[in-house]
PDB file of N, CA, C and O in Angstrom, chain B, residues numbered from 101:
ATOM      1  N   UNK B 101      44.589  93.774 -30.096  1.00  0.00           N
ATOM      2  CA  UNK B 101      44.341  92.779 -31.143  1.00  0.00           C
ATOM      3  C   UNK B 101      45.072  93.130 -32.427  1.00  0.00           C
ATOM      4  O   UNK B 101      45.481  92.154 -33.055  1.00  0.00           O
ATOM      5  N   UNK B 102      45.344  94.451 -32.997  1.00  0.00           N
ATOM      6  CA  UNK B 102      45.947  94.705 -33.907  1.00  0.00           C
ATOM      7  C   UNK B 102      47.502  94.427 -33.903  1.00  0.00           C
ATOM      8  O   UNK B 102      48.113  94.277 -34.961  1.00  0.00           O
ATOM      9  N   UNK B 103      48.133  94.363 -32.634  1.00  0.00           N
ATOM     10  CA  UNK B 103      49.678  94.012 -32.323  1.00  0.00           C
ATOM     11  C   UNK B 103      49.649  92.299 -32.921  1.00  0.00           C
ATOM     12  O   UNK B 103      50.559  91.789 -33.575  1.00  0.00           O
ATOM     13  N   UNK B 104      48.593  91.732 -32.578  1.00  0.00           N
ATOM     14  CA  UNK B 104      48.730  90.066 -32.888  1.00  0.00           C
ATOM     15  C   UNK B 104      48.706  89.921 -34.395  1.00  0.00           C
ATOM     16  O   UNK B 104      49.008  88.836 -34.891  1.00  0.00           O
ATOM     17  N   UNK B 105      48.301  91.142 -35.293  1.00  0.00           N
ATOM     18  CA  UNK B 105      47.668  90.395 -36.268  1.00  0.00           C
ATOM     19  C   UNK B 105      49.119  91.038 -36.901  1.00  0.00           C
ATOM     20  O   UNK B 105      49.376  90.600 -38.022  1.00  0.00           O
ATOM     21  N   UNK B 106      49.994  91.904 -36.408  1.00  0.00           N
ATOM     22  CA  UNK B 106      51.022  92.613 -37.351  1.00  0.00           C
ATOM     23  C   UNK B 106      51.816  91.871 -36.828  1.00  0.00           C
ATOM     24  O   UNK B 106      52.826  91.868 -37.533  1.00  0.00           O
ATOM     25  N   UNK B 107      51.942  91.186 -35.920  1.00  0.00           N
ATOM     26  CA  UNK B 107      52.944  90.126 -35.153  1.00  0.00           C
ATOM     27  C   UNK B 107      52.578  88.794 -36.397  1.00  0.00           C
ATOM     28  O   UNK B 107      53.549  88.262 -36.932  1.00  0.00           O
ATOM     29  N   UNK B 108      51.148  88.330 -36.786  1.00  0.00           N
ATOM     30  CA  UNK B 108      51.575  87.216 -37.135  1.00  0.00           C
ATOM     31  C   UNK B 108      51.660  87.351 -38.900  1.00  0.00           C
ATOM     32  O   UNK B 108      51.956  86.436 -39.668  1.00  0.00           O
ATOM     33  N   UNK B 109      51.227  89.100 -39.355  1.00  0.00           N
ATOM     34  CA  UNK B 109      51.952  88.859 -40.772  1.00  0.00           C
ATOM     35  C   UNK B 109      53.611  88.807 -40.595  1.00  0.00           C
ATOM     36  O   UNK B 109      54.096  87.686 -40.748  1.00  0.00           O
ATOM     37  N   UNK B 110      54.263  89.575 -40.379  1.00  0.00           N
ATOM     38  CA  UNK B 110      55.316  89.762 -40.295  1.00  0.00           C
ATOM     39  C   UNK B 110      55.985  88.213 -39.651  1.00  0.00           C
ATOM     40  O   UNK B 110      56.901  87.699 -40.295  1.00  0.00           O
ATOM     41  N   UNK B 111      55.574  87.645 -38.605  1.00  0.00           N
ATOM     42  CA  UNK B 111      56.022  85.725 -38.518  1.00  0.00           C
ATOM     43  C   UNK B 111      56.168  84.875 -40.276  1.00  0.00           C
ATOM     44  O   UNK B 111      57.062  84.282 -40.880  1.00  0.00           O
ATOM     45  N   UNK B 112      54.545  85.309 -40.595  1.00  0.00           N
ATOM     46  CA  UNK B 112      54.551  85.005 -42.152  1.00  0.00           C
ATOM     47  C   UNK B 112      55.229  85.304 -43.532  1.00  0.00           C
ATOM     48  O   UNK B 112      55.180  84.674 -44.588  1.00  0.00           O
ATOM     49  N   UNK B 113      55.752  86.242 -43.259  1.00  0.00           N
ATOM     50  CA  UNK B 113      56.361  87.135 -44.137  1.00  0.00           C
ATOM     51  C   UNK B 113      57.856  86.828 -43.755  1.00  0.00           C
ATOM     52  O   UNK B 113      58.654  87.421 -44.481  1.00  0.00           O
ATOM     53  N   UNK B 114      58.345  86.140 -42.907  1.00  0.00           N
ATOM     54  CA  UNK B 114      59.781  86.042 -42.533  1.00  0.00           C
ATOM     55  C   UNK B 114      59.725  84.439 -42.770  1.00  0.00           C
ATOM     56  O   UNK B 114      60.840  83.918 -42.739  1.00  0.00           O
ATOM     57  N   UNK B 115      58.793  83.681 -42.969  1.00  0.00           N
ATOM     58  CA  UNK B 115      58.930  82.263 -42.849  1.00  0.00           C
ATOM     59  C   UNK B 115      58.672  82.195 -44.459  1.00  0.00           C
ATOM     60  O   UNK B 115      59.111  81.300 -45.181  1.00  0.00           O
ATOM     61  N   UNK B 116      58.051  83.065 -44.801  1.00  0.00           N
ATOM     62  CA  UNK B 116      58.215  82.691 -46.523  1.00  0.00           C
ATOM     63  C   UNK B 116      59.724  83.402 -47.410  1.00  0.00           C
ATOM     64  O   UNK B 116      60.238  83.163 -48.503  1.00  0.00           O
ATOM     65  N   UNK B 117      59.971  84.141 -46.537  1.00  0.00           N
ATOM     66  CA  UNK B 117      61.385  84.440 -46.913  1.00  0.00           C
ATOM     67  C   UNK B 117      62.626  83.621 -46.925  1.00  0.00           C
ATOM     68  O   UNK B 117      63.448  83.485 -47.831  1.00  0.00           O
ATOM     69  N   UNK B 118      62.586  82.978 -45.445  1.00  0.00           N
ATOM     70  CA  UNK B 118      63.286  81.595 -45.474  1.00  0.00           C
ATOM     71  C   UNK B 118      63.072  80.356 -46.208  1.00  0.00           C
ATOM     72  O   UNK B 118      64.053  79.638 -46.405  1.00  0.00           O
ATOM     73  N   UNK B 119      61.861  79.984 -46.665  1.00  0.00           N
ATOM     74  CA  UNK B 119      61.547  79.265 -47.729  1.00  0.00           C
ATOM     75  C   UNK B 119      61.794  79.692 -48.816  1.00  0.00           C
ATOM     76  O   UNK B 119      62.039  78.697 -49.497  1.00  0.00           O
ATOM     77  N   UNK B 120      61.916  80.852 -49.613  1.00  0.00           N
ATOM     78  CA  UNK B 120      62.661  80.934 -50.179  1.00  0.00           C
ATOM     79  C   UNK B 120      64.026  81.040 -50.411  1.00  0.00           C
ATOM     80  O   UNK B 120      64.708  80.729 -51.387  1.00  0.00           O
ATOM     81  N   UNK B 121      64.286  81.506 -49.400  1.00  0.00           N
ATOM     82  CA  UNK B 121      66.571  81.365 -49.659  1.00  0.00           C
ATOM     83  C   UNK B 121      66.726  79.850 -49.800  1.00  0.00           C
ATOM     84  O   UNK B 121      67.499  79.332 -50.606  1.00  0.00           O
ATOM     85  N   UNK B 122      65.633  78.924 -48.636  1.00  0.00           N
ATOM     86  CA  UNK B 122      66.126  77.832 -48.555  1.00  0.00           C
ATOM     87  C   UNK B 122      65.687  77.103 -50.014  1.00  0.00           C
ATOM     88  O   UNK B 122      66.438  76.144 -50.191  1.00  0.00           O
ATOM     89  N   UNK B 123      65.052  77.196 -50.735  1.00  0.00           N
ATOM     90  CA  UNK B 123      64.633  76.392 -52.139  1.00  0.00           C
ATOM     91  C   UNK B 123      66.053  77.708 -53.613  1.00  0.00           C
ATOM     92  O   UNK B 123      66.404  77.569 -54.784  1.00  0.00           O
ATOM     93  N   UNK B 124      66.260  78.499 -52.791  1.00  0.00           N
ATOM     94  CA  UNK B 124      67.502  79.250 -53.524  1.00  0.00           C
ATOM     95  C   UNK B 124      68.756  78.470 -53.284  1.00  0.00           C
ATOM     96  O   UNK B 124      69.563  78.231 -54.183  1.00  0.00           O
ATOM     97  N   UNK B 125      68.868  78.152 -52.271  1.00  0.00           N
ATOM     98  CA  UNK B 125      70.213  77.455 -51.726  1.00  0.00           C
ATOM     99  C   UNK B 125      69.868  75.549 -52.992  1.00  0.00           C
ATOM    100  O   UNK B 125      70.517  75.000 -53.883  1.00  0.00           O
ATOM    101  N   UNK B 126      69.085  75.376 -52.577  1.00  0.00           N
ATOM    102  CA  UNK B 126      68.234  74.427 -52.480  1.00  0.00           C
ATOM    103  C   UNK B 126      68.737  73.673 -54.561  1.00  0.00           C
ATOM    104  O   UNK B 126      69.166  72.550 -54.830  1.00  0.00           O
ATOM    105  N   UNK B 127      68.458  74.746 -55.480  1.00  0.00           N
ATOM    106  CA  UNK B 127      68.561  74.663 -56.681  1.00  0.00           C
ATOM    107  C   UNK B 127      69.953  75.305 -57.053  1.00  0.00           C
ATOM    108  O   UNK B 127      70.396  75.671 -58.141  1.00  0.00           O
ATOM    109  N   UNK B 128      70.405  75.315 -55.992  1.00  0.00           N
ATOM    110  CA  UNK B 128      71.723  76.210 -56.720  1.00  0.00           C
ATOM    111  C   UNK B 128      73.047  75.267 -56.537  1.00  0.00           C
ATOM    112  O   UNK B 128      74.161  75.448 -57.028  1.00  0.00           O
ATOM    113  N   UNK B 129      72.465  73.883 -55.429  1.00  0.00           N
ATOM    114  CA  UNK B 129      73.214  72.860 -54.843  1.00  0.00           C
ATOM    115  C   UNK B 129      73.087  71.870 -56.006  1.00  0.00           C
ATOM    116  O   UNK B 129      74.010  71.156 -56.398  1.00  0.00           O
ATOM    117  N   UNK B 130      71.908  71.900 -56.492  1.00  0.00           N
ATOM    118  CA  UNK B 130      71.183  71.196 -57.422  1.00  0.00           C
ATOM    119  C   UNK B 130      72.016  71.064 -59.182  1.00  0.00           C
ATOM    120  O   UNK B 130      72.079  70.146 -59.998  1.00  0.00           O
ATOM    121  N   UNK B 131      72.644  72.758 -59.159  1.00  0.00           N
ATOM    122  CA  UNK B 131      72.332  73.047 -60.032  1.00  0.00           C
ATOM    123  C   UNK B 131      74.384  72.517 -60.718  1.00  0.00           C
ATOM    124  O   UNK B 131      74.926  72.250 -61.790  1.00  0.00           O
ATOM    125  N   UNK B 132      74.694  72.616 -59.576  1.00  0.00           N
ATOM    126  CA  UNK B 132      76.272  72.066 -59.601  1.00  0.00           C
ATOM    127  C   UNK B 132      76.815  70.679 -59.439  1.00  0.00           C
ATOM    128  O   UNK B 132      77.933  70.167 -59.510  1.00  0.00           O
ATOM    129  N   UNK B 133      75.040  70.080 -59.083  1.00  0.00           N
ATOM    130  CA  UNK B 133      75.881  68.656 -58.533  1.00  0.00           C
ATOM    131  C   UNK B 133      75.934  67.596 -59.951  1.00  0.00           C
ATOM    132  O   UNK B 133      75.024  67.423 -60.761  1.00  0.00           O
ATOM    133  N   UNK B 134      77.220  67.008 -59.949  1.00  0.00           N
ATOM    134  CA  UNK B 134      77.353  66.062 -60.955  1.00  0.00           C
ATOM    135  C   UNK B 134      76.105  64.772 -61.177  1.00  0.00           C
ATOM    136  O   UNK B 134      75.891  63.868 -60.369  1.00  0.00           O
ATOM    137  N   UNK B 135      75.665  64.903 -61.983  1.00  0.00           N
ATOM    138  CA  UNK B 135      74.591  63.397 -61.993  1.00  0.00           C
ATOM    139  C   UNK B 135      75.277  62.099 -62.140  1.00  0.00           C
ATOM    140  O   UNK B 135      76.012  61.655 -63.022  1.00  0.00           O
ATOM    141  N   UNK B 136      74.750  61.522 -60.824  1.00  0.00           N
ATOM    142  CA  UNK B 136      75.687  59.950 -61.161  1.00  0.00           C
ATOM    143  C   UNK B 136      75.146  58.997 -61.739  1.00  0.00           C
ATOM    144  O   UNK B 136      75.586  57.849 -61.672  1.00  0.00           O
ATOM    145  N   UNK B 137      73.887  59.409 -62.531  1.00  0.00           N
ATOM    146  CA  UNK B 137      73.373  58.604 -63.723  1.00  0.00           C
ATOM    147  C   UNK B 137      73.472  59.360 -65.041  1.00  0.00           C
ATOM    148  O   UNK B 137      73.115  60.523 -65.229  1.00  0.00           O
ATOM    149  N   UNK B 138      74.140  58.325 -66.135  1.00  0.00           N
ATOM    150  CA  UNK B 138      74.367  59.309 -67.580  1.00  0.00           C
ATOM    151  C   UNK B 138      73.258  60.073 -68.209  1.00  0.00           C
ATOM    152  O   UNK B 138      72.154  59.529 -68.173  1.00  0.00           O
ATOM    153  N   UNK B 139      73.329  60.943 -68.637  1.00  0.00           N
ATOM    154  CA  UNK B 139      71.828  61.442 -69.755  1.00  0.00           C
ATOM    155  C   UNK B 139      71.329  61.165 -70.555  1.00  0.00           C
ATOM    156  O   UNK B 139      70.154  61.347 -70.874  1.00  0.00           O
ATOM    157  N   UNK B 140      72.831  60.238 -71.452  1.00  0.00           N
ATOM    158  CA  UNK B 140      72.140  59.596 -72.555  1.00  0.00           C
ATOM    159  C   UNK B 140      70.971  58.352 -72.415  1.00  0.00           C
ATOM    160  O   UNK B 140      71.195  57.371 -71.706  1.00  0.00           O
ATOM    161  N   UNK B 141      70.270  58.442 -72.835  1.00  0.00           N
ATOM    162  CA  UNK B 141      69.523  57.255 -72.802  1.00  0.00           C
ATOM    163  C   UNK B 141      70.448  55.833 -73.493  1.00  0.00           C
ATOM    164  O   UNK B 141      71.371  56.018 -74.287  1.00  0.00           O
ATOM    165  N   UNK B 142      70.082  54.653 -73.108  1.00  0.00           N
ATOM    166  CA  UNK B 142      70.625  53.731 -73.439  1.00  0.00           C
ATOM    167  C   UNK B 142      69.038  52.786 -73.903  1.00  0.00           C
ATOM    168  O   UNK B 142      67.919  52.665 -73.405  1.00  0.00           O
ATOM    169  N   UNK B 143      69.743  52.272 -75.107  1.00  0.00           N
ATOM    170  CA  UNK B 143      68.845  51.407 -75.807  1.00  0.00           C
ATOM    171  C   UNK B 143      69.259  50.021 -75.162  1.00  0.00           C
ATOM    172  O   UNK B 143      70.348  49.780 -74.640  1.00  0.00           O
ATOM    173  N   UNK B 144      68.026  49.024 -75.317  1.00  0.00           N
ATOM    174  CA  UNK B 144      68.426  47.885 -74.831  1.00  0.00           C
ATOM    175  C   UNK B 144      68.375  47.191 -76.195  1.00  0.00           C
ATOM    176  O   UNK B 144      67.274  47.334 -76.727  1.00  0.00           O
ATOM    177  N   UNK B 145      69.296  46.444 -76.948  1.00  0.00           N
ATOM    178  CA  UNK B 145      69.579  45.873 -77.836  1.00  0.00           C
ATOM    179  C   UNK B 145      69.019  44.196 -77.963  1.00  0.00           C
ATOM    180  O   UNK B 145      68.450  43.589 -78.870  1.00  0.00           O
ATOM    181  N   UNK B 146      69.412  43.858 -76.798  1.00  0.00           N
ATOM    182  CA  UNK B 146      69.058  42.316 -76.496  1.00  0.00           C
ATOM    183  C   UNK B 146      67.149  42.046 -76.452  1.00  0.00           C
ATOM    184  O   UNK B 146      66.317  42.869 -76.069  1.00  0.00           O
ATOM    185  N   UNK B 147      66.996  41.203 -76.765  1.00  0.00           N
ATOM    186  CA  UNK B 147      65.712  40.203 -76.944  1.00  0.00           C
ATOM    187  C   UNK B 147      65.636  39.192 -76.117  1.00  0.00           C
ATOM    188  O   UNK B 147      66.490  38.334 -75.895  1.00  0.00           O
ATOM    189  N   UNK B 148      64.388  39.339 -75.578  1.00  0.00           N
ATOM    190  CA  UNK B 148      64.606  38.420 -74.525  1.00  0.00           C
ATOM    191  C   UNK B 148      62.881  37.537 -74.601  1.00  0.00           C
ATOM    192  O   UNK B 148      61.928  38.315 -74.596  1.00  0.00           O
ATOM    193  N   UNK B 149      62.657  36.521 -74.644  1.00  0.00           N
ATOM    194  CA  UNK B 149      61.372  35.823 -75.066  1.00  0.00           C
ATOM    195  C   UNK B 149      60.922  35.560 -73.773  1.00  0.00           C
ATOM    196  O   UNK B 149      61.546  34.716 -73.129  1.00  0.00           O
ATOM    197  N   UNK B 150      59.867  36.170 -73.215  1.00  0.00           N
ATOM    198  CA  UNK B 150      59.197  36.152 -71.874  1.00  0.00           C
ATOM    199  C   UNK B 150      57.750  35.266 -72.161  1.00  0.00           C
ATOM    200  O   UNK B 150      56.872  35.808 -72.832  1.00  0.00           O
ATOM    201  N   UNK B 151      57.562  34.006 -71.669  1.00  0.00           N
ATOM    202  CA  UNK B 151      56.882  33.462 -71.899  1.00  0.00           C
ATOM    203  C   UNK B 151      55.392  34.574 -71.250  1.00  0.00           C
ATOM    204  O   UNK B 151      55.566  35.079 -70.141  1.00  0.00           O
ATOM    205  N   UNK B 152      54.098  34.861 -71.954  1.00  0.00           N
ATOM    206  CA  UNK B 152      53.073  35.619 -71.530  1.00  0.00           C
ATOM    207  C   UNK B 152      52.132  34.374 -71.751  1.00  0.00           C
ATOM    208  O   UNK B 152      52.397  33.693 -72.741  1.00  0.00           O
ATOM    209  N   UNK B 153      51.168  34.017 -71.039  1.00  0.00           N
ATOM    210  CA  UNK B 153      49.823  33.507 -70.730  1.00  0.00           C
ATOM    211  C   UNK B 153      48.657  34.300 -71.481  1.00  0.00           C
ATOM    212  O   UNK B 153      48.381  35.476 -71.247  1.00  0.00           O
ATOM    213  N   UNK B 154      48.003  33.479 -72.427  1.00  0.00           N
ATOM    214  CA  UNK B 154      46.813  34.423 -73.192  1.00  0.00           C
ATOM    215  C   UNK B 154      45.411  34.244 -72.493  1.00  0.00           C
ATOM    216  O   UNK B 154      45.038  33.075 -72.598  1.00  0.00           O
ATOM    217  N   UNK B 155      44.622  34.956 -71.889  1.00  0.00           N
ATOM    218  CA  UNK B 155      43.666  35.084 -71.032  1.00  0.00           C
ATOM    219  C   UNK B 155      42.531  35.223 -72.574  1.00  0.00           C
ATOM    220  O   UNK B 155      42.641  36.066 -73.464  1.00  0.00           O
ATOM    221  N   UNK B 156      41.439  34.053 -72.475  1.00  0.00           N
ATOM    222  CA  UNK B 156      40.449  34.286 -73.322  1.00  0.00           C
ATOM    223  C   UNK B 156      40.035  35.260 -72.983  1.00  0.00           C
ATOM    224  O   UNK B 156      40.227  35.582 -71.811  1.00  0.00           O
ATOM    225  N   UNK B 157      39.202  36.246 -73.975  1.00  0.00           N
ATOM    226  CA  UNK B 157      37.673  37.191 -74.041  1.00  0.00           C
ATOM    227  C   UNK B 157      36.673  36.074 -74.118  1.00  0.00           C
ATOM    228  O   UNK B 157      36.909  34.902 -74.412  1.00  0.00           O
ATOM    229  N   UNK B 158      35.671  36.546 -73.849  1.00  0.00           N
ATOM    230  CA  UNK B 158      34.435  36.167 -74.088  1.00  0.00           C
ATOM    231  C   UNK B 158      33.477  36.755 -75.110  1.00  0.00           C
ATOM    232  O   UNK B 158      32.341  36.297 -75.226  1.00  0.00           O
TER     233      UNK B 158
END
């Protein structure tokens, strides 16, 4: 019983290792890729009159 339990830290301990390289790989792909949306924020200038419906209170 003790072979199973050092068998399944060590499974654990190798699968959190790969989760990590893979979230390393992961941000480092991240960390080079060009954004194909700008950063600046853009203001919207235009006005636009959206007719809204006024719901009485009571």
């Amino acid at each position: 019983m003790r072979n199973a339990s050092i068998v399944a830290i060590a499974l654990t301990a190798a699968l959190v290792a790969l989760e990590l390289v893979g979230l390393a790989m992961l941000e480092r792909s991240h960390a080079y890729a060009q954004p194909s949306v700008p950063l600046v924020p853009t203001v919207c200038t235009e006005s636009t009159d959206v007719p809204v419906s006024q719901i009485p209170y009571d």
